[in-house]
N, C-alpha and C positions, 0 to 999 in steps of 0.2 A: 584441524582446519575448520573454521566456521563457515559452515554453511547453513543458509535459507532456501525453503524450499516452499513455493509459490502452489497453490492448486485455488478450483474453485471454475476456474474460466469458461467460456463454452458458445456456443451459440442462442442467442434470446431475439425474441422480436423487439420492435421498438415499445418501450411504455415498462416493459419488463424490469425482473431484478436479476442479479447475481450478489452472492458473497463471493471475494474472494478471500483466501486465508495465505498467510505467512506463517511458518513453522522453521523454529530452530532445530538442526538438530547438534549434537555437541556440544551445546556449552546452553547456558542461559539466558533468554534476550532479559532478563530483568532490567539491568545495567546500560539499557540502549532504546535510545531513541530511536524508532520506525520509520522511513517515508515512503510510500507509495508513489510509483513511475508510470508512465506509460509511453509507448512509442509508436507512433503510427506508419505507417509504409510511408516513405521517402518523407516523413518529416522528423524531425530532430526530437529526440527525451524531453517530456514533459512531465513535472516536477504536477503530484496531484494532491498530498496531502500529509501529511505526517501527525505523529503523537509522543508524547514525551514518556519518559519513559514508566511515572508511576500512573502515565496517563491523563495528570491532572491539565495538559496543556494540548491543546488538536490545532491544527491550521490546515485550510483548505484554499486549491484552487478556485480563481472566481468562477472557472469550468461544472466544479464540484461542488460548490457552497448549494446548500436546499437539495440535493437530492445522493450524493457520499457522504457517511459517517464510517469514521473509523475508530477502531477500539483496540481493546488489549485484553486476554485472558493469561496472566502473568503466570497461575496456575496450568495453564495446559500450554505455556510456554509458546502463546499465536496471537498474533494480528490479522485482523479482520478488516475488509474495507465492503461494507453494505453498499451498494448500489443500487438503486432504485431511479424508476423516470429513467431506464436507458435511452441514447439515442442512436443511430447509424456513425455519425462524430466522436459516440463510445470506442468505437472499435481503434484497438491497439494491443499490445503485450504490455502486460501490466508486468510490473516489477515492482518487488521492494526490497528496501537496504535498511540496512543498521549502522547507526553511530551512535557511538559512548560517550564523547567529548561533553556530553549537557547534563550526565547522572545526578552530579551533585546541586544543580540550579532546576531540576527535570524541567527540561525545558525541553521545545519541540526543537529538532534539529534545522528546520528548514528546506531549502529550496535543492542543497548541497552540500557538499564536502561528506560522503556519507563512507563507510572503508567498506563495506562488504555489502555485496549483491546478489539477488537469487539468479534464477535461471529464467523466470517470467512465465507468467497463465495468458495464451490467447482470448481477448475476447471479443465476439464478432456480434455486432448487432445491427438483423438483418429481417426484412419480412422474406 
């Protein structure tokens, strides 16, 4: 069973940072492109940013663009999503997934169609 397991999350005032981290465990993300989710109370999954999988490819929400960067440490098998310049508008469960479907092209997977999902890190930002 592929699982992802999300930490990092937490409470930050506004202006602030968090990492969050994505970790496999079971098998290997080499082979899979990443994207970072988030969900707000009574608003719908929002699509924030994704990485291909040898990295060489990032896409960001225009939400995210100047102040998320996302990464990959292939060797410690986790994805990273830096967040810096938090705002109150931050706050959601973040979530990330994995898809393989773009190995051979490493291409970023996109907005969707992702097969496997973590369980998601809260993160509340708040004075």
């Amino acid at each position: 069973q592929l699982q992802l397991v999300e930490s990092g999350g937490g409470l930050v005032q506004p202006g602030g940072s968090l990492r969050l981290s994505c970790a496999a465990s079971g098998f290997s993300l080499d082979p899979y492109g990443i994207g970072w989710f988030r969900q707000a109370p009574g608003k719908e999954r929002e699509w924030v940013s994704c990485i291909s999988p040898n990295g060489g490819s990032t896409l960001y929400a225009d939400s995210a663009t100047g102040r998320f960067t996302i990464s990959r440490d292939n060797a410690k098998n986790t994805v990273y999503l830096q967040m810096d310049s938090l705002k109150p508008e931050d706050t959601a469960v973040y979530y990330c997934a994995a898809e393989s479907a773009y190995f051979v092209q490493d291409l970023c997977p996109g907005t969707a169609g992702y097969a496997y999902w973590g369980q998601g890190t809260q993160v509340t930002v708040s004075s």
